[in-house]
N, C-alpha and C positions, 0 to 999 in steps of 0.2 A: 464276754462273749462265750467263755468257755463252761462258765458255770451256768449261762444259760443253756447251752446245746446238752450238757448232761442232762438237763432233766427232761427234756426227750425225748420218746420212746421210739420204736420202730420206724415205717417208712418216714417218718418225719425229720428226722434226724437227719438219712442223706440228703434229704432235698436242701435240710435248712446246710451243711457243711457245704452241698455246691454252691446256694446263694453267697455265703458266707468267700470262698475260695472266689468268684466274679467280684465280690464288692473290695478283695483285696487286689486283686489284679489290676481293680481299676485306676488306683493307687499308684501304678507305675509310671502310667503315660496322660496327661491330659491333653485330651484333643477338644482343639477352640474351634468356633466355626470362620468360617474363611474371611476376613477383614474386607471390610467395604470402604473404597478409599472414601475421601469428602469430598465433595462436588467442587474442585476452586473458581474463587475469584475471578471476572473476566472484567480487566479494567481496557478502556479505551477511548481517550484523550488525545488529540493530535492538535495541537497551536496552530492558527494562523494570521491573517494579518487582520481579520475584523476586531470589534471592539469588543467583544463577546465570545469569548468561551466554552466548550462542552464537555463532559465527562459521563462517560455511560458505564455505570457500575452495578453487576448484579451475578448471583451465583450461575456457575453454568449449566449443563445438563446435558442427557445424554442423547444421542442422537434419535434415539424413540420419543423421547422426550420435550426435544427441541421448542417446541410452542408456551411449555409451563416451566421457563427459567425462572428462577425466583428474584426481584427484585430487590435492592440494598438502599436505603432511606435514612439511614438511622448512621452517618458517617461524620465526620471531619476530614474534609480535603481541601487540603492548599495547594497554590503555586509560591515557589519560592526562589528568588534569585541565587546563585552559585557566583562569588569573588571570591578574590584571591585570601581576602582576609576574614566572612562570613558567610554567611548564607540567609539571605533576609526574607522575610513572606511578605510576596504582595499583596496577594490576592485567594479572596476564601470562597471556596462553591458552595453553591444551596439547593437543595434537591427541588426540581421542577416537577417530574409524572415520568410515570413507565422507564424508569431507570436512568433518563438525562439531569445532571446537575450543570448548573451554568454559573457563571461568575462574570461580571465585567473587566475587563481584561487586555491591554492590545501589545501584544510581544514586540519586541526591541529588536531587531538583527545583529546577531552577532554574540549573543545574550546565550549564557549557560541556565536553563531551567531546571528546579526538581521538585516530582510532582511526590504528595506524603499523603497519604489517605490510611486513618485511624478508623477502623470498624470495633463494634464493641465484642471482646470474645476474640481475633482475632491479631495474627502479626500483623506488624506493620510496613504498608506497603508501600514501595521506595520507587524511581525510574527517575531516571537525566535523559537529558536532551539538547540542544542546541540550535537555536531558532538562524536558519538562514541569510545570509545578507541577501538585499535587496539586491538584482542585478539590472545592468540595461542591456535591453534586448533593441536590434534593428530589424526593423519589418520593409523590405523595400522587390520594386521588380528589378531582379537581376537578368540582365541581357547576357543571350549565347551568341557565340559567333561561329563561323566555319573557318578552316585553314585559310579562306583567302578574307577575313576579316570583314566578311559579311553578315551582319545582324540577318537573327534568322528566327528568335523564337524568344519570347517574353514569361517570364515566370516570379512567381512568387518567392522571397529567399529571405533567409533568418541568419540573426549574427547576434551571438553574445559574448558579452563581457563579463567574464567570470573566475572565481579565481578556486572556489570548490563546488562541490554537491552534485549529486544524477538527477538527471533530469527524466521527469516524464511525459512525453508527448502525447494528446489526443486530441480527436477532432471533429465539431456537432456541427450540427443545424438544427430547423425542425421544417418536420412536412408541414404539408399542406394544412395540416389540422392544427399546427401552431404547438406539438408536440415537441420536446428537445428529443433529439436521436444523435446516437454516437455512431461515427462512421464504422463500421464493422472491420475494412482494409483498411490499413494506411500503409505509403511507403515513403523513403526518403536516400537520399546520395549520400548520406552523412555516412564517414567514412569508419566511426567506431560506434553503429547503431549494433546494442545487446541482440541476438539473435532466438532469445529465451523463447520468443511467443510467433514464431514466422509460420506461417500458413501454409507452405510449400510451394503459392503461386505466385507469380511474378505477373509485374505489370511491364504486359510485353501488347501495346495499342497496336491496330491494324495503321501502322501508316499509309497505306496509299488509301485509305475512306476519312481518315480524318487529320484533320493537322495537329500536332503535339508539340506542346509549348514547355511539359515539363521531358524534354529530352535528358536531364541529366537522372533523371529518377526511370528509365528506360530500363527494363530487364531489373532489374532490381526486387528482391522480395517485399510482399505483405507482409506485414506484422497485425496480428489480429487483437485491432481495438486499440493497441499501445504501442508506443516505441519507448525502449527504453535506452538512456545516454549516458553510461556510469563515466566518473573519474573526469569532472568537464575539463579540470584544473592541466589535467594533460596534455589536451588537443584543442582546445578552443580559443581563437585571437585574444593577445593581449588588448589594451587600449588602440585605438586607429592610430598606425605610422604609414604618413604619407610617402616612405622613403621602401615601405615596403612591397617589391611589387608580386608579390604573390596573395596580397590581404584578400584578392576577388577568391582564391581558390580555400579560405577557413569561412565562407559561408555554407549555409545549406537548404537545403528543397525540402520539404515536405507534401505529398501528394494523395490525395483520398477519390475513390474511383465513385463512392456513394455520391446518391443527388442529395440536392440542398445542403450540402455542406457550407460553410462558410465561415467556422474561426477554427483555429490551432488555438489549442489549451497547453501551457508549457505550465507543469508543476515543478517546480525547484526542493528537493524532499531533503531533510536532514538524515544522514545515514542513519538512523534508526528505523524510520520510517521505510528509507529504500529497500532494508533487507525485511520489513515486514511484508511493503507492497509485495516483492521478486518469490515470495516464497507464498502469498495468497495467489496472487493471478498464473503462477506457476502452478498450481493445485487445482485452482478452476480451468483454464486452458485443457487442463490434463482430464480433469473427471466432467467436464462440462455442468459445473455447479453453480448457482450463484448465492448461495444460502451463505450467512454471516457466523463463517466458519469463528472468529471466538466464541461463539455460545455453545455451540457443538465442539466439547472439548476430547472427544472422544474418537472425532473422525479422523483427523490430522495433527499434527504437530508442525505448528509454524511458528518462525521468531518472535522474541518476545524479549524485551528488555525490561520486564518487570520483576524485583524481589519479590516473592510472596504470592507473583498471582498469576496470571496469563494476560494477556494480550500488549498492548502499544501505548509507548505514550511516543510522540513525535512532535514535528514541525514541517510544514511549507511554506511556500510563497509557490502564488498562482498570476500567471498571466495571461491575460484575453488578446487573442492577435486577431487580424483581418487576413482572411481567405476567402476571396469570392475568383472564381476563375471569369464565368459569364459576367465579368463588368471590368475585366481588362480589355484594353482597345486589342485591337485585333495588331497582328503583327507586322510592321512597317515592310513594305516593298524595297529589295533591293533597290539601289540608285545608280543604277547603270548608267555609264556614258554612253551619250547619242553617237 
């Protein structure tokens, strides 16, 4: 460099010694441009009790983006049992369309799952879970009575036998048009209902226009769309003891003010599941959203019990119950002596 700058001459020289002083300067510091992270993984798997399984797996994107997530085809994912002395693969998924892979499949209660998906170019991606046990649920009209042991109002009332899991409650019909619709309120007396998603209103009926049958769910808050019943294992009847006489007061009311209602939906969710629901419906409540916040990984940050990637792998058990009010008899007349 030096023996080229000597030869030369005039204004040429300074200009080439400044170039010369900038290309050594630059030398000191290298500045990179700003890193772009990599879109991750959004896997979302949840067991339940059909014969058939689903698995949606595809890269996420950003919330501008939303519509042109990229899809992932080209995987190896298993389901694999969890004992105490292996870990065995049941069951293998095979890519269907638009990012669902399916497997035949029908989970066991009680059963340690882990879900392994191998993408090419990528870690590998790991989640447990824990399918449910089946529970029995009792669906019956539970009678109120008054201090002087007067039947006075008939209602619908729920009782489980259970020994873990939160429960989530909701509850449809369909209009007129033979649409399914989710009750928008619900309320219920249950006495450790999560309070995450309440409306601020209370079902408080004009008693003197109409007669009310579910009095114990009286003044009691909405919860909007959901009740949520963590930690059943705490508060909820053991097996029926007829020696017990408090067993009438571990049942519970559930109440929905929408028309055409007529079933209670009890999901039974494996804690992984529960802290995924509590932290999505808790974010939609809040921002009035209903977009399929794993793909938009940019918006929120919700639970996730996956190595390597975002979203859920879970379990339920779902149960369909009978709620029709309009086909309960109407409520028996006191029986007054003559």
């Amino acid at each position: 460099m030096l023996c080229f700058i000597s030869c030369i001459m005039g204004k040429h020289l300074y200009i080439l010694m400044l170039l010369a002083g900038l290309l050594c300067s630059s030398c000191v510091e290298t500045i990179y441009p700003e890193s772009v992270e990599e879109a991750p993984i959004v896997v979302n798997c949840v067991l339940d009790t059909s014969d058939t399984q689903s698995l949606f797996l595809a890269f996420s994107s950003t919330a501008s983006e939303v519509e042109d997530f990229k899809i992932i085809d080209n995987a190896d994912a298993v389901l694999r049992e969890i004992t105490a002395d292996d870990t065995l693969t049941l069951a293998t998924f095979s890519f269907d369309s638009d990012g669902m892979w399916r497997t035949k499949f029908r989970p066991v209660g009680g059963k340690e799952y882990q879900l392994l998906i191998e993408i090419p170019g990528q870690k590998s991606i790991t989640a447990t879970t824990q399918m449910p046990q089946k529970v029995h649920i009792i669906c019956g009209m539970g009678a109120g009575y008054s201090p002087i042991a007067i039947q006075e109002y008939l209602a619908y009332a729920y009782q489980v036998y259970i020994t873990h899991n939160t429960l989530y409650l909701y509850m449809s019909g369909k209009d007129d048009e033979g649409n399914v619709k989710i009750a928008n309120n619900i309320a219920t007396d249950h006495t450790f209902a999560d309070l995450f998603n309440i409306t601020g209103d209370y079902y408080a009926p004009d008693t003197s226009q109409v007669r009310v049958w579910y009095t114990t769910v009286v003044n009691r808050p909405f919860h909007k769309r959901f009740i949520r019943i963590p930690d059943t294992d705490k508060y909820l009847t053991t097996p029926y003891d007829p020696t017990d006489e408090y067993i009438t007061t571990k049942w519970f009311t559930v109440f929905a003010q929408d028309e055409n209602i007529d079933k209670l939906i009890i999901m039974q969710v494996s804690d992984e599941l529960d802290a995924y629901y509590k932290d999505i419906l808790t974010f939609q409540n809040k921002h009035e959203v209903t977009d399929n916040l794993l793909v938009v990984y940019d918006r929120t940050n919700v639970y996730s019990n996956l190595t390597n990637a975002i979203g859920i792998f879970g379990a339920y058990n779902k149960y369909i119950l009978p709620w029709s009010p309009e086909q309960l008899p109407p409520p028996p007349r006191p029986n007054y002596p003559r």
